[in-house]
C-alpha positions in Angstrom: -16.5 -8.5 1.0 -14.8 -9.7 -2.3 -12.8 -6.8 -3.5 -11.1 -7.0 -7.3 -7.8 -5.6 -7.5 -6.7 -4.4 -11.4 -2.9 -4.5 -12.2 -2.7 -0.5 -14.0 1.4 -1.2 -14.2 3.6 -3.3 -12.9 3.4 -2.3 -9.5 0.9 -0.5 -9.1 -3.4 -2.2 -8.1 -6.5 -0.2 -8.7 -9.6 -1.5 -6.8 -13.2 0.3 -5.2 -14.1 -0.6 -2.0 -17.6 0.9 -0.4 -18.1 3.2 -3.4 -14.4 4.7 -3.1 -11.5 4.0 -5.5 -8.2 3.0 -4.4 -4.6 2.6 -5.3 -2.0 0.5 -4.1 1.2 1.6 -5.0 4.6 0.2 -4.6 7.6 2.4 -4.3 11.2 2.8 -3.9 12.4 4.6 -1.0 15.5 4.8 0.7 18.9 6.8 -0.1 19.5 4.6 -3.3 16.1 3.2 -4.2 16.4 -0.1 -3.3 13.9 -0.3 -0.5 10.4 -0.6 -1.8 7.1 0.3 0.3 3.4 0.2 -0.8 1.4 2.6 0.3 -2.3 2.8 0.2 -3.8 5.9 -1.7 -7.7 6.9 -2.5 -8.2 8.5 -5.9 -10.5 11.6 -6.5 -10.5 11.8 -10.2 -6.7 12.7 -10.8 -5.8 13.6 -7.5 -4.0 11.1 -5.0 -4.8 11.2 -1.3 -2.2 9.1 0.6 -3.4 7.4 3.4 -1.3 5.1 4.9 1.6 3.1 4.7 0.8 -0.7 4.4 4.2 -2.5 4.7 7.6 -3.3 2.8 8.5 -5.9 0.5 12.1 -5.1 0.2 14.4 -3.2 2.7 18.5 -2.8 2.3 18.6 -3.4 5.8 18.9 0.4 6.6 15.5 1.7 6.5 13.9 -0.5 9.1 13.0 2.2 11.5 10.8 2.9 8.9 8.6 -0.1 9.6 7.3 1.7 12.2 5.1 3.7 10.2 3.7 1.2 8.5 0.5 -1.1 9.0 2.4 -4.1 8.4 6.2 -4.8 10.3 8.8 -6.4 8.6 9.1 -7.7 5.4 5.9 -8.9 3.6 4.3 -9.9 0.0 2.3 -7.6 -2.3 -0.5 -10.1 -1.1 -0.3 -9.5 2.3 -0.7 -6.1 1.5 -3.6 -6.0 -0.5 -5.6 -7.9 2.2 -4.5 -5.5 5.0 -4.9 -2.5 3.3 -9.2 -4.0 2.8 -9.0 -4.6 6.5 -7.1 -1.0 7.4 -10.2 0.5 5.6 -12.4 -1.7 6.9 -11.4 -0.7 10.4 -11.3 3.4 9.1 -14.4 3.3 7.7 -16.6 2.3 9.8 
């Protein structure tokens, strides 16, 4: 399934999948901000459901017990991220 992702800011990809709408956002975590995750969130009008944790695509070296948590280990793209978060739903979904 051929999913469209739209840029709404700079880090930050709206896209429906299976009549849903979804967000991908990416974030800074970590003590001084430095770290950035992207995590996977489905919107409901204006409210934002998180739902998982899809990877990191920058760490200061002190958050990776954090990686954990996420989908994806280690460092990875925004790209990687997008695909696994369609096959993270894929695999919830159905």
């Amino acid at each position: 399934m051929k999913v469209k992702f739209i840029e709404i800011d700079r880090h930050e990809w709206m896209f429906k999948f299976k009549g849903n709408k979804y967000l991908l956002r990416e974030s800074p975590r970590g003590v001084y901000g430095i770290d950035k995750s992207v995590i996977l969130f489905r919107l409901d009008g204006f409210i934002f459901t998180m739902i998982k944790e899809i990877g990191w695509t920058k760490s200061d070296n002190h958050s990776c017990s954090y990686f954990d948590i996420s989908y994806l280990k280690g460092i990875v793209t925004i790209d990687e991220c997008k695909a696994k978060a369609i096959e993270y739903l894929e695999k919830i979904l159905n």
